[in-house]
C-alpha positions in Angstrom: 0.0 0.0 0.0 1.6 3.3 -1.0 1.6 6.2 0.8 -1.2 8.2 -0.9 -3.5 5.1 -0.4 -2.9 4.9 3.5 -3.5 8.8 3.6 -6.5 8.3 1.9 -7.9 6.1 4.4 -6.8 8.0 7.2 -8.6 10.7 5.3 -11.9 8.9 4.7 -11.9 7.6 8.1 -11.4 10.8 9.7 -13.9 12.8 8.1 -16.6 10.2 8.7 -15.5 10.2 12.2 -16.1 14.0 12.0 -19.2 13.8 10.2 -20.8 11.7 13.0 -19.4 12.7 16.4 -18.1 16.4 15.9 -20.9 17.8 14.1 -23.6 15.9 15.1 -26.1 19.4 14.6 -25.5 19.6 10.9 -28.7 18.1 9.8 -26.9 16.1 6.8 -29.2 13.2 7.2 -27.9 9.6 5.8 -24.5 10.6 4.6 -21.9 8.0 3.8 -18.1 8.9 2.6 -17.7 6.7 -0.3 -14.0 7.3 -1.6 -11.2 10.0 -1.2 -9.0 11.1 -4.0 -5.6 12.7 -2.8 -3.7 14.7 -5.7 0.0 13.1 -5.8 1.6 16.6 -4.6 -0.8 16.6 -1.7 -1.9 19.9 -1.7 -5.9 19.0 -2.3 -8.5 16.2 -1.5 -11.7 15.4 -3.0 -14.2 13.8 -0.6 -16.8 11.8 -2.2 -20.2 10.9 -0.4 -23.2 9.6 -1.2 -27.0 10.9 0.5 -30.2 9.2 0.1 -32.7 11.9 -0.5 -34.1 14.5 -3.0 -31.5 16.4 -5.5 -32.3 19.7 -3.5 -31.0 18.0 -0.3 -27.4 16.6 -1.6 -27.0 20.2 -2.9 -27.7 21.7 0.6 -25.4 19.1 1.9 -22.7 19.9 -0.6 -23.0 23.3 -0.2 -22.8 22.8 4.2 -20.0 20.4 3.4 -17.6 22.9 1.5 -18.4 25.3 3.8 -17.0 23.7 6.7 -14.4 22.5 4.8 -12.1 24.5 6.9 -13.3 23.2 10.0 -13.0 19.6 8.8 -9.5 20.2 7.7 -8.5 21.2 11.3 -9.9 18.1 12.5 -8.2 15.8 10.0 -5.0 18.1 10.1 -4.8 16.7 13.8 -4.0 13.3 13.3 -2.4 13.2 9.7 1.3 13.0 10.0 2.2 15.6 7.0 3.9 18.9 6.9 0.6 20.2 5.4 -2.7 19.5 5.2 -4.7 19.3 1.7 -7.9 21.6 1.0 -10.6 19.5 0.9 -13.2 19.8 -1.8 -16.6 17.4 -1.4 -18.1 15.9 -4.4 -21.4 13.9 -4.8 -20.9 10.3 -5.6 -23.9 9.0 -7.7 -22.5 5.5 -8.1 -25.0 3.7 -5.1 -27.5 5.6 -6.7 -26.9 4.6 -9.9 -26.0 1.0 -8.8 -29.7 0.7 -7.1 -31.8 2.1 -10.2 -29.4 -0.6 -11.6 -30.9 -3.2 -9.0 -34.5 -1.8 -9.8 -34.4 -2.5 -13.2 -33.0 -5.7 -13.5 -35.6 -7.1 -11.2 -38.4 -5.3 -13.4 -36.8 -7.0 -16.3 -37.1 -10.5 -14.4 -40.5 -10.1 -13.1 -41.6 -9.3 -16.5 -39.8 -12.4 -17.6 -41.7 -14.4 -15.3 -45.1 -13.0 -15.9 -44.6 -13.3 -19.6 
């Protein structure tokens, strides 16, 4: 496991771990850090998540995420052993949603099969 890879772990872990116990008030509902993406020079992170919900709630939850961005890199920044801490940009990760319309279908497909 390379370097960037154990970062990125640390990194996932961490900013679930902040998610749920240091900023319990947000109101993000059902959020779930899916992957991390570290650039190779370090200097930025994107934070992928995934939210059940309506299209108007992941961008309220996108836009509260990059806002406390800041705050979130403080917290991570505390238990990474690096001379500096990346800027953390959050993206939405539509792959679960995507992989469960995926789910949806295919079991329309077979109970059509068996009906027919």
């Amino acid at each position: 496991m390379s370097r960037i890879d154990r970062l990125e772990s640390l990194i996932k872990r961490e900013v679930s771990d902040v998610l749920i116990r240091r900023m319990p008030h947000a109101n993000l509902g059902f959020v779930s850090i899916t992957r991390v993406k570290l650039a190779p020079d370090f200097t930025t992170v994107t934070v992928f998540y995934s939210q059940f919900g309506s299209d108007v709630d992941r961008q309220k939850t996108r836009k509260y995420l990059n806002q406390a961005a800041g705050f979130i890199k403080g917290e991570v920044g505390r238990v990474m052993r690096t001379h500096t801490v990346p800027n953390f940009n959050f993206l939405y990760d539509d792959s679960l949603a995507k992989s469960s319309d995926m789910v949806v279908r295919i079991n329309a497909i077979i109970q059509d099969d068996i009906t027919s």
